[in-house]
C-alpha positions in Angstrom: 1.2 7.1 6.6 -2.6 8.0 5.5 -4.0 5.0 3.7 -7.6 4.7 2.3 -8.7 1.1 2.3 -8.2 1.1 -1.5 -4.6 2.0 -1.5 -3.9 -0.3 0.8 -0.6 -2.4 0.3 0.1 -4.9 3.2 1.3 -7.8 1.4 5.3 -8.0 2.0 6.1 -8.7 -1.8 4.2 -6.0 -3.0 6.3 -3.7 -0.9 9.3 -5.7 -1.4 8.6 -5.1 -5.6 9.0 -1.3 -4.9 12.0 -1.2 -2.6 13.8 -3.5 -5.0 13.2 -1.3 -8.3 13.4 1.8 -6.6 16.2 1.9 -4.1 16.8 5.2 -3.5 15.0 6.2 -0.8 14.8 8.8 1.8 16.4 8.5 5.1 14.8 10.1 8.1 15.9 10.5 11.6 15.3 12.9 14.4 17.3 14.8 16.8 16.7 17.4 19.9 17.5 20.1 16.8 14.9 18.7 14.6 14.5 16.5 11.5 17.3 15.9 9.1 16.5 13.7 5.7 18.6 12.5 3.0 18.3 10.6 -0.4 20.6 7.3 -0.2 20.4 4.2 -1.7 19.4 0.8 0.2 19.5 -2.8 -0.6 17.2 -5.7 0.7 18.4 -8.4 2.9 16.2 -10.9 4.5 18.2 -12.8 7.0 17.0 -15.3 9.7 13.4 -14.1 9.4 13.9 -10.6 9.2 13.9 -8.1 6.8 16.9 -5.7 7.0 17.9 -2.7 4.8 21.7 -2.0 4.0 23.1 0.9 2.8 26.4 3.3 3.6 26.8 7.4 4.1 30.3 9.7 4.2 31.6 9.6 7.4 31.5 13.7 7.1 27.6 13.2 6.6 26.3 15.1 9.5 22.9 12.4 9.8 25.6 10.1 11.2 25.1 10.9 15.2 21.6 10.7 14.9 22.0 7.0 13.6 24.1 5.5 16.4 21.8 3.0 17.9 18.5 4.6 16.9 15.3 2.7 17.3 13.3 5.0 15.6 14.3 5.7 12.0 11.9 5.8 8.9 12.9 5.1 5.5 10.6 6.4 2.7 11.1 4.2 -0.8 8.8 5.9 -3.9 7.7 4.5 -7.3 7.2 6.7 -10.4 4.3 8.7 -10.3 2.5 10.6 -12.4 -0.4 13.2 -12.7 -3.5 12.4 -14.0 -4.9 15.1 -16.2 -9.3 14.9 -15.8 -8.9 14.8 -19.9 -8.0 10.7 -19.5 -11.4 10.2 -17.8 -14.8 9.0 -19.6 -16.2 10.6 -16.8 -15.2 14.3 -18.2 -17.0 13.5 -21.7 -20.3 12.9 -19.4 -20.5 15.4 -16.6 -17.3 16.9 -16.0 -17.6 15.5 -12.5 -13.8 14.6 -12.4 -10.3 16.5 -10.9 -6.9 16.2 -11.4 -4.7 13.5 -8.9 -1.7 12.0 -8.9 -0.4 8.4 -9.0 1.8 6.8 -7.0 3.0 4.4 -5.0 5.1 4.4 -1.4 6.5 2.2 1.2 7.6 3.0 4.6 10.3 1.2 6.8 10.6 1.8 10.4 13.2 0.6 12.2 16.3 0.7 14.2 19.7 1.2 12.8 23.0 0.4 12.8 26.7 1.7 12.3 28.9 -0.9 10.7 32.6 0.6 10.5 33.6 -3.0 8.8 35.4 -2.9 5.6 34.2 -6.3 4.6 30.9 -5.5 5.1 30.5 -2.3 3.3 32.3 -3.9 0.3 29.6 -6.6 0.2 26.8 -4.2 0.7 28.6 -2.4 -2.4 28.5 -5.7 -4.3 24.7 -6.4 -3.7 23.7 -2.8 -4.7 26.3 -2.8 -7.7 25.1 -6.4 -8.9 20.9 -5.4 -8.2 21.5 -2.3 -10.7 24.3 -3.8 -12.9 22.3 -7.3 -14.0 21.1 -6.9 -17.7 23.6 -4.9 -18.8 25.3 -6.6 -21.7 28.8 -6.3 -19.8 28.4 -5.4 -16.1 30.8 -3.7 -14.0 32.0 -5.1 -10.8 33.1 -3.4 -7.2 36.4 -5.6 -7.9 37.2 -3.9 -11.6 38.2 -0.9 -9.4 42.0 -0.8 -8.5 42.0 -2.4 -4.9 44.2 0.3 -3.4 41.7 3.3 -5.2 39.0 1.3 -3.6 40.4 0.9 -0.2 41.1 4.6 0.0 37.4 5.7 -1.1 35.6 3.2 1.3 37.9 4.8 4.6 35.6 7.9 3.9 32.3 5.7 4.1 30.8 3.9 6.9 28.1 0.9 6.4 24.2 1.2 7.7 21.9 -1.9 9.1 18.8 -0.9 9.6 16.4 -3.8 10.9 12.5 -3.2 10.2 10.2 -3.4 12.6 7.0 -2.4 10.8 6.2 -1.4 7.6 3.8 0.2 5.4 2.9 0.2 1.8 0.2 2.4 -0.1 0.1 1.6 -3.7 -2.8 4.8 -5.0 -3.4 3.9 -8.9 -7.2 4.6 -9.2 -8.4 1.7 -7.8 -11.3 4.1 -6.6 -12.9 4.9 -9.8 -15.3 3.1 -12.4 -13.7 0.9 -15.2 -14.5 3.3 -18.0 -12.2 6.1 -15.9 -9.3 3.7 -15.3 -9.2 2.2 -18.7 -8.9 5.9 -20.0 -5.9 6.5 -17.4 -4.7 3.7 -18.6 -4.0 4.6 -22.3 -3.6 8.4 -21.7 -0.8 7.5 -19.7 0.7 5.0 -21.9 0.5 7.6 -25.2 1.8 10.3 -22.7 5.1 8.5 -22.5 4.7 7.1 -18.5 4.3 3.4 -19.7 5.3 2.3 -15.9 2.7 3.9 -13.9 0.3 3.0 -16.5 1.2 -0.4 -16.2 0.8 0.2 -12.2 -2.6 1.1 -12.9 -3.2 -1.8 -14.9 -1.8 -4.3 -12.2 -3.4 -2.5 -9.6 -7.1 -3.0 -11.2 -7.4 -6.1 -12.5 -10.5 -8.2 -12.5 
C-alpha cells in the first residue's frame, strides 16, 4: 500500500482499533484466471503471539479453491471516510490555494489461510463475531437463541476461515499534512456536516 510518512500507522493497536470497529473487510485472493474479491466479515484472535483473523464463506462461494492452503492472501479492513470540501479550510478565505481530498483510514493483512470444515469451530467464530457486534445492546442476542437443529442445518452450508498474518500495514490519512488553522476547520465542518467519526479521526490523528 502507498503510505506518505504522515499517514503512516505502524503501531499494532492502532490497526487493531480499525479491524475491530470495522470488520467487514475485503477478501482478496488470486488465481491463474485472475483476481476474485469479496466483502466478509472477520474477527480478531491473538493466540500464542500471533495475530489471526477468523471468519467463514458458503461452501458454494466460488473464492473457496483459491483459499485452500494459500500463503498469499490480503485482507483490506476500511474506516469511514469522508470528503473534504476546500470550503472547511482557512486556507480558501486566504489564497484559495487548497483542493478537495478525502479522509480515511485502512489496514492491510497479509497472510496465509486456512479451511476449517469443523462445526465447533465455526460456531465459536459465530459467537465471537455475534458477541463483538451484539455488546451494548440493551438485550443481546445469542448464536444459542437459534433452534439448534435450524442452526445445525444453516452452518452444513458454511465452512470456517483462519487466516494467520504475516505482515501488516496501516495508513490512517486525516490531514495530518496541513497547518492547524486547515485542520481545525475540517474538524468542525465535518462535525456540523453530520460525519462526527471521521472528524473525531482527524482530531485524534492531530493532536499536540
Amino acid at each position: 500500500m502507498y503510505i506518505p510518512d504522515k499517514y503512516d500507522a505502524p503501531e499494532w493497536e492502532q490497526q487493531k482499533s480499525i479491524i475491530k470497529e470495522y470488520p467487514l473487510a475485503v477478501l482478496i485472493t488470486s488465481t491463474e484466471d485472475g483476481i476474485i474479491a469479496n466483502h466478509i466479515p472477520f474477527n480478531l484472535v491473538e493466540r500464542d503471539g500471533k495475530k489471526i483473523l477468523q471468519a467463514h464463506l458458503a461452501k458454494v462461494n466460488h473464492q473457496l479453491p483459491s483459499l485452500k492452503d494459500n500463503d498469499k492472501v490480503c485482507v483490506v479492513f476500511s474506516s469511514s471516510d469522508a470528503y473534504v470540501t476546500p470550503s472547511y479550510y482557512k486556507t480558501k478565505e486566504e489564497t484559495h490555494k487548497v483542493v478537495p481530498t478525502w479522509l480515511f483510514a485502512a489496514v492491510h493483512c497479509y497472510g496465509s489461510s486456512t479451511l476449517i470444515d469443523d462445526f465447533d469451530f465455526i460456531k465459536k467464530q459465530h459467537e465471537s463475531l455475534t458477541d463483538q457486534e451484539e455488546a451494548g445492546r440493551e438485550k443481546p442476542w445469542a448464536i444459542d437463541e437459534a433452534p439448534e437443529k435450524y442452526y445445525k442445518i444453516m452452518q452444513k452450508a458454511i465452512i470456517g476461515l483462519e487466516i494467520e498474518i504475516t505482515k501488516i500495514e496501516g495508513k490512517f490519512k486525516f490531514e495530518q499534512k496541513m497547518r492547524r488553522e486547515d485542520i481545525d476547520g475540517v474538524i468542525t465542518g465535518l462535525a456540523q456536516d453530520n460525519i462526527p467519526r471521521v472528524s473525531k479521526f482527524v482530531e485524534d490523528s492531530n493532536k499536540a
